[in-house]
C-alpha positions as CSV (number, residue, x, y, z in Angstrom):
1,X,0.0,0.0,0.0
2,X,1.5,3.5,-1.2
3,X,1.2,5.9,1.2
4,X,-1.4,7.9,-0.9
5,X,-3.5,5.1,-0.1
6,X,-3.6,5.8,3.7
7,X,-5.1,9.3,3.1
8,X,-8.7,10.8,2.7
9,X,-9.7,12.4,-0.6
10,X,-8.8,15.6,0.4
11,X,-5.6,15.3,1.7
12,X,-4.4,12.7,-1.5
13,X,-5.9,15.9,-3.8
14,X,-4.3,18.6,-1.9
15,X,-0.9,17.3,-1.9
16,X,-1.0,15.8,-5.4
17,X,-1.9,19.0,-6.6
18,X,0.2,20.6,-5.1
19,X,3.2,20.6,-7.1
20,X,1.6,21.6,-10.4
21,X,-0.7,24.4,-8.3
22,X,2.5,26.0,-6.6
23,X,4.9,26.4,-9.7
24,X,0.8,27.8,-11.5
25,X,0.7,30.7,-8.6
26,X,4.5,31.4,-9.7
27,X,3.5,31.7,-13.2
28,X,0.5,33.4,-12.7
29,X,1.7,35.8,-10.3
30,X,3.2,38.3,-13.6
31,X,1.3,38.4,-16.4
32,X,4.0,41.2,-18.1
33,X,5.5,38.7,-20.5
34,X,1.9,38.0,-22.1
35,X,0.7,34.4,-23.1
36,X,4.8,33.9,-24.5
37,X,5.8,33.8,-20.9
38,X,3.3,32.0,-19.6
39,X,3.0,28.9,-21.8
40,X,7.2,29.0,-21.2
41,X,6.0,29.1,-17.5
42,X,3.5,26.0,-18.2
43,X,6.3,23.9,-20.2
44,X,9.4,24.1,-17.7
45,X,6.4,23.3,-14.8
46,X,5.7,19.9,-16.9
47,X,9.5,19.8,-17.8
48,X,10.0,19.6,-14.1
49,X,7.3,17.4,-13.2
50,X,8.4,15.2,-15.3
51,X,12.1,15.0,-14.2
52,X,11.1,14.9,-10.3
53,X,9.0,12.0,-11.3
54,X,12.0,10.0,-12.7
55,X,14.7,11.2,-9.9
56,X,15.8,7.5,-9.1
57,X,17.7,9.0,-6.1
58,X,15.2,11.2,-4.5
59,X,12.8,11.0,-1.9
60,X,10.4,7.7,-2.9
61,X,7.1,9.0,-1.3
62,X,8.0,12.4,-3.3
63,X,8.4,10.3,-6.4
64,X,5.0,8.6,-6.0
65,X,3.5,12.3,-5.4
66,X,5.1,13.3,-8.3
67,X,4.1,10.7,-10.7
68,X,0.4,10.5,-9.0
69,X,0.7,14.7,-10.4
70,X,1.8,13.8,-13.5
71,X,-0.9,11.2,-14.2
72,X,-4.1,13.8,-13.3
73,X,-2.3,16.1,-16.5
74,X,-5.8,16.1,-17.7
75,X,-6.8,17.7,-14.6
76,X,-4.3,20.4,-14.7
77,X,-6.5,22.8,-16.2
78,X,-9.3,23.0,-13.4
79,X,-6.2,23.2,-10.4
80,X,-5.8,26.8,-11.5
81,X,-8.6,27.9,-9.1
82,X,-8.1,29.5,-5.5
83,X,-4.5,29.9,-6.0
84,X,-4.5,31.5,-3.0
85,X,-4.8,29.5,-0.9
86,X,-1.4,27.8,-2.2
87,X,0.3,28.5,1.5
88,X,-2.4,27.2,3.4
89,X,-2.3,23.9,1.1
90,X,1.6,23.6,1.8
91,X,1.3,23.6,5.6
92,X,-1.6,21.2,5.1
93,X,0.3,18.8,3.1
94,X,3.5,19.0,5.2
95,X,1.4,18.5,8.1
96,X,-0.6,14.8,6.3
97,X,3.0,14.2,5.4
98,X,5.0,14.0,8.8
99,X,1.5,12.1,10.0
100,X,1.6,9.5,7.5
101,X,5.1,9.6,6.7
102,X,8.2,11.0,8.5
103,X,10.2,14.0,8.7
104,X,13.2,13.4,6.0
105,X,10.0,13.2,3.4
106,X,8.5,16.9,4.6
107,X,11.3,18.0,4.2
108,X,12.1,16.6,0.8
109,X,8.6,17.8,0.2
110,X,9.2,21.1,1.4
111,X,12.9,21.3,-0.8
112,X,10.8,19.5,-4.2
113,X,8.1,22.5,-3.9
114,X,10.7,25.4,-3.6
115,X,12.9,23.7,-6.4
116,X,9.4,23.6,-8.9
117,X,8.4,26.9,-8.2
118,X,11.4,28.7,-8.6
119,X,12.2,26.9,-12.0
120,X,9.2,28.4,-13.2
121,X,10.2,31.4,-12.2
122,X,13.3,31.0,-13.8
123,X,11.5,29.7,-17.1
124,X,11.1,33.3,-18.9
125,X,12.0,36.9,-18.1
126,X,9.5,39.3,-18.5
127,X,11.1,42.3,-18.6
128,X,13.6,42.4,-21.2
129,X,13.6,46.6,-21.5
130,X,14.7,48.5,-18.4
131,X,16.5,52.0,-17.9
132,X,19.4,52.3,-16.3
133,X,18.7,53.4,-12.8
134,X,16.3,50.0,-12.6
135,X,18.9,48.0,-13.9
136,X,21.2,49.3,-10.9
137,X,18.5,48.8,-8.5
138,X,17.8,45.1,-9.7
139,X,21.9,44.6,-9.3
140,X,21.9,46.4,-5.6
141,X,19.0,43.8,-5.2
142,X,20.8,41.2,-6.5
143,X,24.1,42.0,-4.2
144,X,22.1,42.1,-1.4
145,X,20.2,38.9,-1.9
146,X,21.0,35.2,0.0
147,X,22.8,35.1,3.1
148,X,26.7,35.7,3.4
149,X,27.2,32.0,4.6
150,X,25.2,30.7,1.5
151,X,26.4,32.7,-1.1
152,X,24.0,33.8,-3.8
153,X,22.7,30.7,-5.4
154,X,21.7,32.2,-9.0
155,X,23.4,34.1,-11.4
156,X,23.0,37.8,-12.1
157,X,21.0,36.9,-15.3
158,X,18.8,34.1,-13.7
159,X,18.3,36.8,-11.2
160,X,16.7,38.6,-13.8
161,X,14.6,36.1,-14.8
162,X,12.3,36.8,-11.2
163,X,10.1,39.6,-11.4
164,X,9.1,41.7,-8.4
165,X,5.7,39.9,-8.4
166,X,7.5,36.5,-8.7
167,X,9.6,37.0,-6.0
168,X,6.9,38.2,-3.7
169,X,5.0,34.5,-4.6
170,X,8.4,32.6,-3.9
171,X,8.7,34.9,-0.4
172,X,5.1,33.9,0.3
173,X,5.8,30.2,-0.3
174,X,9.1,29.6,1.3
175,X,7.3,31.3,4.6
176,X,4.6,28.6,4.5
177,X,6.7,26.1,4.1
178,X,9.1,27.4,6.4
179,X,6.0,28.0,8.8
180,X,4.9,24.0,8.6
């Protein structure tokens, strides 16, 4: 027995929807780039989907949530609703997850989620044209951002890549999941 097996409906739908709804709420989060950026948005999501689902090394429960996403694809189109309540849903599912499961798959959880919606945040850059003075802010930001023990973890170009609104959406997740 899987350990999507164990759960009710709801929590089985909330966290297999999960993924696909979290790196949605990304993409949906900046509509600047027009219908280009978002069906780039929607491709790396399934692009990523996909190679989670066939990580060999990872996390197995993460895998079978994964692949259980991968198989509702026909669904995809109705998970767009109540985005916002994305952060509530990953405290939920984190919460079903060290019930059912343990602690090293939350937190593989938790680190699969961040890794999916920042990809599709990385997928496109909608603002190509900037003036100077924003360009020097967005490098200030850029020098300022990630701890000092960590290091920065992107490049200044896949810095780019974030918009303001994206990065707000990433804050808003990584507090929820940081918060369950």
């Amino acid at each position: 027995m899987s350990f999507l097996e164990k759960l009710t409906e709801t929590q089985h739908q909330t966290i297999i929807r999960l993924p696909y709804r979290i790196g949605l709420w990304v993409s949906q989060s900046d509509t600047s780039g027009g219908s280009d950026a978002d069906d780039r948005e929607k491709q790396a999501l399934s692009n990523i989907l996909h190679g989670f689902a066939e990580d060999v090394f990872g996390s197995e429960t993460i895998q079978h949530i994964i692949s259980a996403t991968i198989r509702q694809k026909s669904e995809w189109s109705g998970w767009g609703i109540n985005l916002e309540l994305v952060p509530d849903d990953c405290r939920i599912a984190i919460e079903v997850l060290r019930e059912h499961g343990d602690e090293k798959d939350a937190n593989a959880f938790k680190r699969q989620l961040m890794e999916i919606a920042e990809a599709v945040a990385l997928a496109f850059r909608e603002h190509e044209q900037v003036s100077v003075f924003a360009a020097f802010g967005m490098y200030v930001s850029y020098m300022f951002s990630g701890s000092k023990k960590a290091g920065r973890k992107r490049t200044f170009d896949e810095f780019l890549n974030i918009s303001a609104s994206e990065r707000k959406t990433l804050s808003a997740i990584s507090d929820a999941l940081e918060a369950a």
